[in-house]
N, C-alpha and C positions, 0 to 999 in steps of 0.2 A: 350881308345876306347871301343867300345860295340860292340857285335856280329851284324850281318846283317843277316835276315833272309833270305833264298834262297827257293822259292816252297813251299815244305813241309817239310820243314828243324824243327826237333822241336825245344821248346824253352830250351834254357842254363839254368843248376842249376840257381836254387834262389841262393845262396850264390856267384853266381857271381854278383850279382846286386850292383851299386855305390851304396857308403855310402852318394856322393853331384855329382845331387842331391838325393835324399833318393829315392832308390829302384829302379833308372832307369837299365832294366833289356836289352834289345835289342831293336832294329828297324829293320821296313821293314814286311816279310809276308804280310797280306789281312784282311778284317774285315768278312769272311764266317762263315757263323754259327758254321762250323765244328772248326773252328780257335778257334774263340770265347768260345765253348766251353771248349776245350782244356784248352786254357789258364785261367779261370774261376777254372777251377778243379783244378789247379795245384797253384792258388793264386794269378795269374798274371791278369793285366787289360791292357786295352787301355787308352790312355790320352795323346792326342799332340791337335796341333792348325792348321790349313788351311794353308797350305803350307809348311806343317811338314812331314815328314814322317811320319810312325804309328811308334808310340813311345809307350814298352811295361813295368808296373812296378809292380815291388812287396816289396812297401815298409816295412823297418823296425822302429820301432813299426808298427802296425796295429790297427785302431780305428774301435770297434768293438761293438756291442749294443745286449746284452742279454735280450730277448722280457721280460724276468721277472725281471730286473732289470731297467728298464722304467720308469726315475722317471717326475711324474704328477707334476707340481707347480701350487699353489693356484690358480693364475688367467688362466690357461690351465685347472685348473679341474672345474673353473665356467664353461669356454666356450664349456667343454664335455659336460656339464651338459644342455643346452640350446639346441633348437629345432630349430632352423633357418639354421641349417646345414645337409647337408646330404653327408654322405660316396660311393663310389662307387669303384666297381673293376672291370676295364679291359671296363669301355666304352667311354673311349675316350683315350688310347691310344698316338696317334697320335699327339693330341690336348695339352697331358702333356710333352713329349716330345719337341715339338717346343716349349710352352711356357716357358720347362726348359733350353733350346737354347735363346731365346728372351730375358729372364728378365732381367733389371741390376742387377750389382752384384757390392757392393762396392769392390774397391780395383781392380778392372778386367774390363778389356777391351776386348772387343768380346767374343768368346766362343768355347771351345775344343767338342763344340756337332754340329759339323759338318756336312753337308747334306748327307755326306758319313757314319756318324756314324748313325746318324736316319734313312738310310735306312737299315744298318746292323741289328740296334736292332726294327726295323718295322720286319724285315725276325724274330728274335726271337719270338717277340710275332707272328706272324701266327703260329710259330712252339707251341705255349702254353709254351714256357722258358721265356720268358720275362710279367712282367706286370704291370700295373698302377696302383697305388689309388689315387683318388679323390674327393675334396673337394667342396662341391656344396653349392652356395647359392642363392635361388631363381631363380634356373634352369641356373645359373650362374657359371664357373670356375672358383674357386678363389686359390686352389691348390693345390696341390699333390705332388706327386714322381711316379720314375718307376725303375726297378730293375729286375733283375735277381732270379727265384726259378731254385733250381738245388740240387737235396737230400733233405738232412734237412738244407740245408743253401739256407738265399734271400743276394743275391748281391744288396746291395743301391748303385744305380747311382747317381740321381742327384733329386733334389727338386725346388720346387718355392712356393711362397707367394707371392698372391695380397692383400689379407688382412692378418690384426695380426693373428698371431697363425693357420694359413689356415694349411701349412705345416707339424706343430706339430700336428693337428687333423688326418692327414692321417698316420704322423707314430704312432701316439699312435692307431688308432688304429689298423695299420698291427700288430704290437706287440704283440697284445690282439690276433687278430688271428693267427700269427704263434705259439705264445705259447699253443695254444688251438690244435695243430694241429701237435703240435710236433717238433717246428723248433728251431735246438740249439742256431743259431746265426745268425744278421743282420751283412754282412759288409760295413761297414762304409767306408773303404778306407782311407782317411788323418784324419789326429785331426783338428778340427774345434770348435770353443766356444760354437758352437750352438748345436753342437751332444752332448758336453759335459754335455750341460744344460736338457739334456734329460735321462742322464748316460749314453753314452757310456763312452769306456775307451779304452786305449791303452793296446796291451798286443802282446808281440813278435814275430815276424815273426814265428820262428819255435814252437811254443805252436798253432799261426791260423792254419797252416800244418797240 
């Protein structure tokens, strides 16, 4: 059994989090900014499905992407290199979000970004915590990601891709600008082949801490 959150009950040590599935820490509490926060600081996220409870983790390992260790492959560093794209921050929001709810995803059916989580992290960004980058082509969304800044660390949510390498253009270049800016680390959240393929890396619950 996992704790159940009550009010404003905090949340239980990390080290009480399952090992299967990996990192499921508590359920229950609310998606409030103040919440949100909290749990952001302390390592924890949100991640359940529509007609879940709010389901809260802090897995062990942690997949994580160091903005200087960002690795470019050939055909990602033709497609930086070409003009038919343009980057943006923070104006369409909204639009990255639902699209990152929308997209198919192989392997997955429906989607844990919920109308109740998009309006949580809508409230972030008016607060200026939460924000997007995006991939533009011909005054076109083709895509992005959106995340959490909070200190020196961006929380990665979640990404989409309408075209090849759309995705990879907006983290490469968040990367470029958090390292220019001072930001120790991206969290990645779960290990995936595709973070992988960009460097991130797994590295311990208690070293992220």
């Amino acid at each position: 059994m996992i704790p159940w959150l009550e009010g404003k009950a905090p949340f239980p040590a990390l080290d009480r989090a399952l090992q299967t599935p990996n990192g499921l820490l508590c359920a229950g509490g609310d998606l409030s900014p103040k919440r949100l926060l909290n749990a952001y600081q302390h390592g924890i996220f949100p991640w359940y499905s529509a007609g879940e409870p709010i389901l809260w983790w802090s897995p062990d390992p942690r997949m994580v992407l160091i903005p200087s260790e960002l690795h470019i492959s050939r055909s990602l560093r033709r497609t930086l290199r070409g003009e038919r794209y343009q980057v943006k921050l923070d104006s369409a929001f909204a639009a990255v979000i639902h699209a990152c709810a929308s997209t198919p995803r192989a392997g997955q059916q429906g989607t844990w970004i919920t109308h109740e989580m998009q309006h949580a992290y809508w409230q972030l960004f008016e607060l200026g915590i939460a924000h997007s980058v995006e991939t533009w082509v011909d005054e076109q969304l083709v895509g992005g990601l959106y995340g959490l800044a909070i200190g020196r660390m961006f929380y990665g949510e979640s990404m989409f891709a309408r075209r090849t390498d759309a995705s990879k253009i907006a983290v490469s270049h968040l990367a470029r600008y958090l390292a220019e800016e001072g930001f120790g680390m991206i969290d990645c959240q779960m290990s995936t082949a595709h973070l992988a393929s960009l460097g991130a890396r797994e590295i311990s619950r208690a070293t992220f801490i």
